[in-house]
Chimera marker file (.cmm) of the C-alpha trace (Angstrom):
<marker_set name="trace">
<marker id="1" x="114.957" y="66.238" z="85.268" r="1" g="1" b="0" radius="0.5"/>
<marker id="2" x="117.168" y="69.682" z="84.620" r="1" g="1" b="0" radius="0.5"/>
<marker id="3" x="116.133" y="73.061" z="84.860" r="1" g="1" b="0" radius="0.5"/>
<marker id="4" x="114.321" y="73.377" z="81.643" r="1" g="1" b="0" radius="0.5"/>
<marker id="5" x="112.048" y="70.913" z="82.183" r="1" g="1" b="0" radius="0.5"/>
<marker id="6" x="111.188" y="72.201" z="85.472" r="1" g="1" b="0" radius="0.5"/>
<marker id="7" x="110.616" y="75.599" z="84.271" r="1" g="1" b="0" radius="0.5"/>
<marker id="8" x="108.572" y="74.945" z="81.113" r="1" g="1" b="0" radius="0.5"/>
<marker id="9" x="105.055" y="76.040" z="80.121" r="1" g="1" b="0" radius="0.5"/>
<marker id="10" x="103.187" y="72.339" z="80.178" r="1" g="1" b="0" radius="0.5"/>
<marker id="11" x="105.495" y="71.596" z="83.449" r="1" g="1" b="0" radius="0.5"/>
<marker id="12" x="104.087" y="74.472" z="85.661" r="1" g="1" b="0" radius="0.5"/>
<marker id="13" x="100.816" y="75.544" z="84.460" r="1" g="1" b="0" radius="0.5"/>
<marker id="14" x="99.548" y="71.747" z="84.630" r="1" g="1" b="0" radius="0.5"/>
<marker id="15" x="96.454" y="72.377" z="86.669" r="1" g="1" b="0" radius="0.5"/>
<marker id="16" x="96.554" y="68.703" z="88.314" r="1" g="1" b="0" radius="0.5"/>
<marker id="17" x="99.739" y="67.264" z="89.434" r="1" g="1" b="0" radius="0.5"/>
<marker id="18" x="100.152" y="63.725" z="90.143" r="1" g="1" b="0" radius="0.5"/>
<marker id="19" x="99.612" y="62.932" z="93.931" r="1" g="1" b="0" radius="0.5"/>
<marker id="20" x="101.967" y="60.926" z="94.516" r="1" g="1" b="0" radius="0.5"/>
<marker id="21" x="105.342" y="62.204" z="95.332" r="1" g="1" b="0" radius="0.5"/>
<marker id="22" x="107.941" y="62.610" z="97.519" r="1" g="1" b="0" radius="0.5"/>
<marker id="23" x="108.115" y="66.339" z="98.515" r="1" g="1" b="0" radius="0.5"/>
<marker id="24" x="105.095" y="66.353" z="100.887" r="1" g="1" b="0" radius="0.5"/>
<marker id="25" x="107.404" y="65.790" z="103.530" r="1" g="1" b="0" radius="0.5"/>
<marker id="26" x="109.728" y="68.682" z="102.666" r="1" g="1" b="0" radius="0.5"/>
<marker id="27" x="106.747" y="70.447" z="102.350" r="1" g="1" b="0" radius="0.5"/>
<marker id="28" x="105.359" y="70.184" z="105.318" r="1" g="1" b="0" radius="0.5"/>
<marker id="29" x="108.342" y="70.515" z="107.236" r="1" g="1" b="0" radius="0.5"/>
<marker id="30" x="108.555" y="73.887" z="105.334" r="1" g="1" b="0" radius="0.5"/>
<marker id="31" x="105.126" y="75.155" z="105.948" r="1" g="1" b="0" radius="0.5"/>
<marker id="32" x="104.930" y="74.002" z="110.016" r="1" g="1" b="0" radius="0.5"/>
<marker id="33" x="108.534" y="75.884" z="110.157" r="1" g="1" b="0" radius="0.5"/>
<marker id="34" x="107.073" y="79.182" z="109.136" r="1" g="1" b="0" radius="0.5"/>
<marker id="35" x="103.890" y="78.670" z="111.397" r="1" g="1" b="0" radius="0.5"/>
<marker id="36" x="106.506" y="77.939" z="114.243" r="1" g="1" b="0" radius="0.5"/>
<marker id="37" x="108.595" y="80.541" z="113.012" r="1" g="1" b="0" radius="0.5"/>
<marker id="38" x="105.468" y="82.644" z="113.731" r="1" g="1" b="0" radius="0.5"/>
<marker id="39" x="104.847" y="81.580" z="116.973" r="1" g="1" b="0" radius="0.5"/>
<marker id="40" x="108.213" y="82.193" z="118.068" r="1" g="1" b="0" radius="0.5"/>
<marker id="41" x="107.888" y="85.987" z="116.896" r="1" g="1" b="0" radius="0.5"/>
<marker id="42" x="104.822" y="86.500" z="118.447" r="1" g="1" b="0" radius="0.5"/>
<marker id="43" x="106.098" y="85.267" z="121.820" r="1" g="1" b="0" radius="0.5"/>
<marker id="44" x="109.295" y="86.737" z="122.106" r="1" g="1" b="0" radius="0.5"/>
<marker id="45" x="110.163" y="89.921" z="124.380" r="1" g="1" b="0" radius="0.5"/>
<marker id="46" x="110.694" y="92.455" z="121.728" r="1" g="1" b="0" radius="0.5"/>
<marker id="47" x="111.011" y="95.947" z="122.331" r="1" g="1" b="0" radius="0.5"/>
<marker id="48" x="109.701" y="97.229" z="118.907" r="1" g="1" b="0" radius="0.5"/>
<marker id="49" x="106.189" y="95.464" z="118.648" r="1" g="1" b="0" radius="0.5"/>
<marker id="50" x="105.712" y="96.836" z="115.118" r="1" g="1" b="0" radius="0.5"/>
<marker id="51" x="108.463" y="94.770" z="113.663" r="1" g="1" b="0" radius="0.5"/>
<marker id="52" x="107.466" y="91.252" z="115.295" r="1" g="1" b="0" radius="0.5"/>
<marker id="53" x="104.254" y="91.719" z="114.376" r="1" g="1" b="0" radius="0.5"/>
<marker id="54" x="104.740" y="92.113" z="110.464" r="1" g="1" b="0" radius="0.5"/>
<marker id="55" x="107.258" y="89.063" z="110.830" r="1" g="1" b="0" radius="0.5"/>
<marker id="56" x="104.181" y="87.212" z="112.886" r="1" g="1" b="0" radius="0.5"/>
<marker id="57" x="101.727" y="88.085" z="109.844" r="1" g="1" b="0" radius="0.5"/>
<marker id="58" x="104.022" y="87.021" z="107.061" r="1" g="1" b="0" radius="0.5"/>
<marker id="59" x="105.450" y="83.644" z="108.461" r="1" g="1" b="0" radius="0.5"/>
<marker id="60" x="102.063" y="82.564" z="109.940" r="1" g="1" b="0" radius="0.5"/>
<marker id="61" x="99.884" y="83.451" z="106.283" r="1" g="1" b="0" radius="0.5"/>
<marker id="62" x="103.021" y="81.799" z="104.264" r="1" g="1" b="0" radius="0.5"/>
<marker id="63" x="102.529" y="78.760" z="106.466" r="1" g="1" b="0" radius="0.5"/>
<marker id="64" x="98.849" y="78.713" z="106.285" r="1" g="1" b="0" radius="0.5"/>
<marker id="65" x="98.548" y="78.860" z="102.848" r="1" g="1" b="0" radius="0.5"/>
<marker id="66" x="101.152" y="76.450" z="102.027" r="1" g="1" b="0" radius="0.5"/>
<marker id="67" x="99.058" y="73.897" z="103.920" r="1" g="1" b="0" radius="0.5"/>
<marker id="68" x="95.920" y="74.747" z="101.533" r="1" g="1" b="0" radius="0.5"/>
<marker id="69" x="98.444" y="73.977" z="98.814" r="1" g="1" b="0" radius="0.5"/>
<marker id="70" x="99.428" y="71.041" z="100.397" r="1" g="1" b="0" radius="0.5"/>
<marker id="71" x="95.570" y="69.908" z="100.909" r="1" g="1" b="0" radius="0.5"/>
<marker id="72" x="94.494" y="70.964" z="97.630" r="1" g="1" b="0" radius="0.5"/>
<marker id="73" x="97.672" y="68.908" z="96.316" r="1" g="1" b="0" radius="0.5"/>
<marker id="74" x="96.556" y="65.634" z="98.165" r="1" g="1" b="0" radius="0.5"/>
<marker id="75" x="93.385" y="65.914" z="97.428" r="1" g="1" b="0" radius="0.5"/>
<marker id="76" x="93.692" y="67.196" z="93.621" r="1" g="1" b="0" radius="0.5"/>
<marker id="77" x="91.816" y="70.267" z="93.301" r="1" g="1" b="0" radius="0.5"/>
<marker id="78" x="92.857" y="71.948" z="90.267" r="1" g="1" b="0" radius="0.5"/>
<marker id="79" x="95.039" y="74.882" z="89.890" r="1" g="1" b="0" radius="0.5"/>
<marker id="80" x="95.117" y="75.115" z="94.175" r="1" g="1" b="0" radius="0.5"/>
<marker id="81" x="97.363" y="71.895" z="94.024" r="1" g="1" b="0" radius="0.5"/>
<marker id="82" x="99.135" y="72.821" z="91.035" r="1" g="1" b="0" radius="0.5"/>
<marker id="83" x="103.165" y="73.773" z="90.919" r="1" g="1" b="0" radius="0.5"/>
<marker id="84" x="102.310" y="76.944" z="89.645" r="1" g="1" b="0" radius="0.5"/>
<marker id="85" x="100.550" y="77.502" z="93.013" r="1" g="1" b="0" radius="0.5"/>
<marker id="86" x="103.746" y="76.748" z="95.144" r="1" g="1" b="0" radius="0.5"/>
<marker id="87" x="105.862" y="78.953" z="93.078" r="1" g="1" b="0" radius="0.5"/>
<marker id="88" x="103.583" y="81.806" z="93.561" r="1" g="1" b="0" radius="0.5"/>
<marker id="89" x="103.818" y="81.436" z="97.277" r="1" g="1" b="0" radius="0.5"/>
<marker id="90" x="107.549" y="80.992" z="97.058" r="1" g="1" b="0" radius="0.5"/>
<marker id="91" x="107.624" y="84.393" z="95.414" r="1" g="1" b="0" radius="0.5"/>
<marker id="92" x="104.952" y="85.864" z="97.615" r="1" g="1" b="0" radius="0.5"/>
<marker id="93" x="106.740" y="84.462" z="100.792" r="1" g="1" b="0" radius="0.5"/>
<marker id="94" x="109.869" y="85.688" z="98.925" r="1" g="1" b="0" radius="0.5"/>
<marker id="95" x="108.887" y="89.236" z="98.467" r="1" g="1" b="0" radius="0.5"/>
<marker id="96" x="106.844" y="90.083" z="101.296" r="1" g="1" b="0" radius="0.5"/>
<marker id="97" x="109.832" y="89.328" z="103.586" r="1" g="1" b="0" radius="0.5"/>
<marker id="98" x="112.234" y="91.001" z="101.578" r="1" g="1" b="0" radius="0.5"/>
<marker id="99" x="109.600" y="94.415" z="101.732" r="1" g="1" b="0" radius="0.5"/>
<marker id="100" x="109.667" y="93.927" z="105.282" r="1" g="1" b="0" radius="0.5"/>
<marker id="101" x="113.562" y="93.295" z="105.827" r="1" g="1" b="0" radius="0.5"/>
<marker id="102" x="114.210" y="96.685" z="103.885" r="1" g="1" b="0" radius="0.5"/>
<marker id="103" x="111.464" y="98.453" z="106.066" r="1" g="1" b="0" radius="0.5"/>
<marker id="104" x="113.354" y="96.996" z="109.542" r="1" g="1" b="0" radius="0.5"/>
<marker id="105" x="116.410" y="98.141" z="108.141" r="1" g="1" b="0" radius="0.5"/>
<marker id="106" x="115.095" y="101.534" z="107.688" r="1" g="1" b="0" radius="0.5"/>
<marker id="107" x="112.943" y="101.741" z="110.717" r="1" g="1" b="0" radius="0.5"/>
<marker id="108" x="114.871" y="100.004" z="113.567" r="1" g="1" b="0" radius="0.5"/>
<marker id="109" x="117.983" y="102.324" z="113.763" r="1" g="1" b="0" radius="0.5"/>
<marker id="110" x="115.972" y="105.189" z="113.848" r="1" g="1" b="0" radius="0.5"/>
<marker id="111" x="113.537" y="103.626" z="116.267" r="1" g="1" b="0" radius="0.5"/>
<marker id="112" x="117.028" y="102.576" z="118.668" r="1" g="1" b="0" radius="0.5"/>
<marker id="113" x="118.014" y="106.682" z="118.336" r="1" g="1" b="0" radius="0.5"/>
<marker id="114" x="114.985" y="108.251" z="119.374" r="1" g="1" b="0" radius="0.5"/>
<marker id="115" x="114.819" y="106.076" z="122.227" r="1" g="1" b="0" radius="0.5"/>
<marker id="116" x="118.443" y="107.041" z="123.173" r="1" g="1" b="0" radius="0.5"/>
<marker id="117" x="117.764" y="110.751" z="123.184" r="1" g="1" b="0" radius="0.5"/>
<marker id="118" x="114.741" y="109.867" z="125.627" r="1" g="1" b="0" radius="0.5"/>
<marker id="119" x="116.604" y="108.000" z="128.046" r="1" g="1" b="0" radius="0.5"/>
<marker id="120" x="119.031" y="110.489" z="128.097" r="1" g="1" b="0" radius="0.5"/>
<marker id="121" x="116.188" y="113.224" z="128.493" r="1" g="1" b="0" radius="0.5"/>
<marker id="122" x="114.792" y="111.259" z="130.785" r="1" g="1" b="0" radius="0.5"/>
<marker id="123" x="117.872" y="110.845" z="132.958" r="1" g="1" b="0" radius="0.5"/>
<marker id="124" x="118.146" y="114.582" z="133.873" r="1" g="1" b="0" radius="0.5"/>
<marker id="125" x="114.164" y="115.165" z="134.801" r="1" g="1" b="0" radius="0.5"/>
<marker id="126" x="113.635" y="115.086" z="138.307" r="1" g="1" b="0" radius="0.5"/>
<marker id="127" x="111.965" y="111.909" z="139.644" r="1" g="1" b="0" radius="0.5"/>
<marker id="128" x="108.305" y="112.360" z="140.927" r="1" g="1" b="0" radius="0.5"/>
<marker id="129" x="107.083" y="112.048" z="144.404" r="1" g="1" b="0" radius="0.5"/>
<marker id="130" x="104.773" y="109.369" z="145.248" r="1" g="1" b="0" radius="0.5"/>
<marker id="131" x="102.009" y="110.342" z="147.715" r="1" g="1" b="0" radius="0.5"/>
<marker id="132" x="101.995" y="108.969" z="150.931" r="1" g="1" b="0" radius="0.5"/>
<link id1="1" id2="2" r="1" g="1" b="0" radius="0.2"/>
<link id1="2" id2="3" r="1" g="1" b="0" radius="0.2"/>
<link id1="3" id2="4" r="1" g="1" b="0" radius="0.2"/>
<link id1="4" id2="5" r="1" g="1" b="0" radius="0.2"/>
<link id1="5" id2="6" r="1" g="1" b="0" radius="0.2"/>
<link id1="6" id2="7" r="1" g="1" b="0" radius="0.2"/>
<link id1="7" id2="8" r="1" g="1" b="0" radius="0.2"/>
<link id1="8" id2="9" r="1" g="1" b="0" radius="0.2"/>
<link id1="9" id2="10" r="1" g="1" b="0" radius="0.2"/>
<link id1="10" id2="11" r="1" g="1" b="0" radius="0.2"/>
<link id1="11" id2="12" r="1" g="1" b="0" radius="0.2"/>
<link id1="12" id2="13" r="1" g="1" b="0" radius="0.2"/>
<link id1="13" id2="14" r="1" g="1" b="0" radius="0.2"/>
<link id1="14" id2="15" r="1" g="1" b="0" radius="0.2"/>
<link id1="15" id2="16" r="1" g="1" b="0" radius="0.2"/>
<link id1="16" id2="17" r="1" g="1" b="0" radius="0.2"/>
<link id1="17" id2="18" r="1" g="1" b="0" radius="0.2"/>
<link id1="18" id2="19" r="1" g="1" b="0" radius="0.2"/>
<link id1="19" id2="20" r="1" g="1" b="0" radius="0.2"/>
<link id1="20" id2="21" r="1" g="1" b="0" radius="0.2"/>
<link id1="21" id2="22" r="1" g="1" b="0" radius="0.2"/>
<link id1="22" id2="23" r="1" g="1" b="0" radius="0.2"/>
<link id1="23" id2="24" r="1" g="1" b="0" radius="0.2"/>
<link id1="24" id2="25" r="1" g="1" b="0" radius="0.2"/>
<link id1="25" id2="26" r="1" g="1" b="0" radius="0.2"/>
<link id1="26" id2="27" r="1" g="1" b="0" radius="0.2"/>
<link id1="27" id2="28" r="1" g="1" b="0" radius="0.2"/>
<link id1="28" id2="29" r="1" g="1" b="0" radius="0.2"/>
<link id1="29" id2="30" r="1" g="1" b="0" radius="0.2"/>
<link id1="30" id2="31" r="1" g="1" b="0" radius="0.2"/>
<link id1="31" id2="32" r="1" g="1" b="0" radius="0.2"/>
<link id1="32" id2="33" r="1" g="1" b="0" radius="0.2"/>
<link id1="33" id2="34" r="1" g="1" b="0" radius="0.2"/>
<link id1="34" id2="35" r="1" g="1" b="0" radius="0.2"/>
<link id1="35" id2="36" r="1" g="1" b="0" radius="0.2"/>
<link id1="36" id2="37" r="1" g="1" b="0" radius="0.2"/>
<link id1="37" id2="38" r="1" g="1" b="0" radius="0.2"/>
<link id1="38" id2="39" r="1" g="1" b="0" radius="0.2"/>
<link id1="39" id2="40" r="1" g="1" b="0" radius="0.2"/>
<link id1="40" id2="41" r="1" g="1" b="0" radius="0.2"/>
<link id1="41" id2="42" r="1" g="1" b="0" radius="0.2"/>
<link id1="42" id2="43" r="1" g="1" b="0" radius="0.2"/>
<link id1="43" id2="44" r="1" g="1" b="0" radius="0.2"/>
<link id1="44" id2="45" r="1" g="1" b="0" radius="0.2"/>
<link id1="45" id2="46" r="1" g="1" b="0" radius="0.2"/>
<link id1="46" id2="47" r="1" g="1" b="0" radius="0.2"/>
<link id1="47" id2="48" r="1" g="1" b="0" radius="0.2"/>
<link id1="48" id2="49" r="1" g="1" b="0" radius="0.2"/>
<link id1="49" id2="50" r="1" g="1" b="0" radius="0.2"/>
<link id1="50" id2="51" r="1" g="1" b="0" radius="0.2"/>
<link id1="51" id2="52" r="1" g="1" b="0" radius="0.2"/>
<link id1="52" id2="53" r="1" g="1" b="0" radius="0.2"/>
<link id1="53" id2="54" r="1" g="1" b="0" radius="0.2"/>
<link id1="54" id2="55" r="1" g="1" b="0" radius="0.2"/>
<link id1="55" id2="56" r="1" g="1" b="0" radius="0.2"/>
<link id1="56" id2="57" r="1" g="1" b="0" radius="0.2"/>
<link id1="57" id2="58" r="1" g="1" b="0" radius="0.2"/>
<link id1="58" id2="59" r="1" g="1" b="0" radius="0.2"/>
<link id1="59" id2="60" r="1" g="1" b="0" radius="0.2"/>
<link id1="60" id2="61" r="1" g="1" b="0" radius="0.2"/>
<link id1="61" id2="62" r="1" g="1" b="0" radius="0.2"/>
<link id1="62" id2="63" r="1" g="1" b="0" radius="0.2"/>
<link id1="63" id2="64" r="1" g="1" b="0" radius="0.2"/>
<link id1="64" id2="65" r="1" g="1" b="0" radius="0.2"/>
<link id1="65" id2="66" r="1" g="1" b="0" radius="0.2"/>
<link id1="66" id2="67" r="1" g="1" b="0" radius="0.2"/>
<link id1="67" id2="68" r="1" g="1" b="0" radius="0.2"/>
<link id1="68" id2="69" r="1" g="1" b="0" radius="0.2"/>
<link id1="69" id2="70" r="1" g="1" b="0" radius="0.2"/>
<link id1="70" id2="71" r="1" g="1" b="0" radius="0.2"/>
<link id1="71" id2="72" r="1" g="1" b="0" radius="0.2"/>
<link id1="72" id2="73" r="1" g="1" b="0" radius="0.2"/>
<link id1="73" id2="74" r="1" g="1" b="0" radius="0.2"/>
<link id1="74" id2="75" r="1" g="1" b="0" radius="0.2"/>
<link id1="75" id2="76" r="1" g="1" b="0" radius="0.2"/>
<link id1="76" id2="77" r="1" g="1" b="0" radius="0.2"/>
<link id1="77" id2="78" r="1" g="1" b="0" radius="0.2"/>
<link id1="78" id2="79" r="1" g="1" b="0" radius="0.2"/>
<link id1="79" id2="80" r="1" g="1" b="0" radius="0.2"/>
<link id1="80" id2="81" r="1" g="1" b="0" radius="0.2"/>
<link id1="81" id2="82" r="1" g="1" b="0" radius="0.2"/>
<link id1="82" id2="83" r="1" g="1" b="0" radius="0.2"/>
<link id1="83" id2="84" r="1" g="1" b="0" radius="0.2"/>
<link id1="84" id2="85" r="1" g="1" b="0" radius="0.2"/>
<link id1="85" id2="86" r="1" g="1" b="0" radius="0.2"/>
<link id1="86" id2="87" r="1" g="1" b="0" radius="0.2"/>
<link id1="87" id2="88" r="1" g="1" b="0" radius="0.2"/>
<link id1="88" id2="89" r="1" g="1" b="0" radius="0.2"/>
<link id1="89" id2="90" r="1" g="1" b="0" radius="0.2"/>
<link id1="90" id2="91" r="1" g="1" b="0" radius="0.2"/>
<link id1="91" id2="92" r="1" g="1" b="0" radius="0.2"/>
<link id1="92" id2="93" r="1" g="1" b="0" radius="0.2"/>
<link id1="93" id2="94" r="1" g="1" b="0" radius="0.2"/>
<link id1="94" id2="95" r="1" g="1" b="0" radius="0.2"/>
<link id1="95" id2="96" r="1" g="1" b="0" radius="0.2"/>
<link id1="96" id2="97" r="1" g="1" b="0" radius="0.2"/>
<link id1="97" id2="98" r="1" g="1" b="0" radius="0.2"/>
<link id1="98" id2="99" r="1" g="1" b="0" radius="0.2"/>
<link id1="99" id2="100" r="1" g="1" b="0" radius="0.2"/>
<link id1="100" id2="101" r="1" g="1" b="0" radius="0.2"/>
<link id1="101" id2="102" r="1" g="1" b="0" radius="0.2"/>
<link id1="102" id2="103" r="1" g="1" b="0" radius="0.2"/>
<link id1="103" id2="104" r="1" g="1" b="0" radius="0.2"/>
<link id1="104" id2="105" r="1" g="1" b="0" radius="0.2"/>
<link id1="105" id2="106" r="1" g="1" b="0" radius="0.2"/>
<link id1="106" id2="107" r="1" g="1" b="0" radius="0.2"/>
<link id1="107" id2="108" r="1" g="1" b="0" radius="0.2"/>
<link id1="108" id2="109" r="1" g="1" b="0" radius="0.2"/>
<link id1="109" id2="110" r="1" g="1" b="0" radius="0.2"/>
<link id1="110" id2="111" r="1" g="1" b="0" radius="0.2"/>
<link id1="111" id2="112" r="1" g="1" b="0" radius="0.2"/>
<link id1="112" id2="113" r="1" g="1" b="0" radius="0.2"/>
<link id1="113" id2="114" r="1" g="1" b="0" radius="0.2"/>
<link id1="114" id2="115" r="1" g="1" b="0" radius="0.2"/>
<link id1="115" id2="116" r="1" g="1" b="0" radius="0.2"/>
<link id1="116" id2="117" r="1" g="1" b="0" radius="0.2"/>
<link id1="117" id2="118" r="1" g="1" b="0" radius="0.2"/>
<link id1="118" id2="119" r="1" g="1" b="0" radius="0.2"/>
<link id1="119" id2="120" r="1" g="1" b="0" radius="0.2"/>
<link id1="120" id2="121" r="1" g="1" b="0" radius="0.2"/>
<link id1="121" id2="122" r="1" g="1" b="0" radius="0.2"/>
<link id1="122" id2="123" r="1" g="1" b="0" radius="0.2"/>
<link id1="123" id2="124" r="1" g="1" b="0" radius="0.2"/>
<link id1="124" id2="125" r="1" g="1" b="0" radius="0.2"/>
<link id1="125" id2="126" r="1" g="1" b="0" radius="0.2"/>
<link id1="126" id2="127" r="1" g="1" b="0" radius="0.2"/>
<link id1="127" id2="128" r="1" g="1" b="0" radius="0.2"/>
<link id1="128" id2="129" r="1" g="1" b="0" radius="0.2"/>
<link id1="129" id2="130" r="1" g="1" b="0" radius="0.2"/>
<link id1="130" id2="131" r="1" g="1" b="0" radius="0.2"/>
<link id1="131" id2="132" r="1" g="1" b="0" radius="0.2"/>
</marker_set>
């Protein structure tokens, strides 16, 4: 099969696939990656909370809903099972984690700076008394 074939009109927008075939197992793989991928966000010791949990979000709903493709593949459901479906959540997976990279990019250096002119005010306030 080349390219063309795979991209054509009556190729993608075929609302039922045939079940059998061999990329469930790729699939799957795929999919329980990004919900482990997910997991291991969520569960790391991170000092910037707001950036593990946008990574958390968009690895754990990519995962999930490439498991209701893969269910509505197996069990034939049209148009949730159909190719068209899996290259829309490539493309969402695709751009929402591109969105976010450019928005860590952005936000983490200046995150890392103002913390560094803290500490350093920090350093030279006198430390409080604790009450005995």
């Amino acid at each position: 099969m080349t390219l063309n074939e795979i991209f054509s009109k009556s190729y993608l927008f075929d609302s039922n696939p045939p079940r059998e075939s061999r990329l469930y197992l790729p699939l799957i793989i795929l999919f329980s990656l990004l919900v482990i991928m997910s997991i291991t966000v969520k569960l790391l010791p991170a000092k910037l909370k707001n950036v593990t949990n946008r990574y958390f979000t968009a690895f754990l709903a990519s995962g999930i809903l490439g498991f209701v493709y893969l269910f509505g593949r197996y069990e034939g459901l049209p148009w949730v099972g159909a190719r068209i479906t899996l290259v829309a959540i490539g493309l969402l997976v695709a751009i929402w984690v591109g969105i976010i990279l450019a928005w860590t990019v952005r936000f983490v250096p200046k995150k890392i700076r103002e913390e560094q002119v803290e500490e350093r005010y920090q350093r030279y306030l006198p430390k409080s008394k604790t009450a005995k």
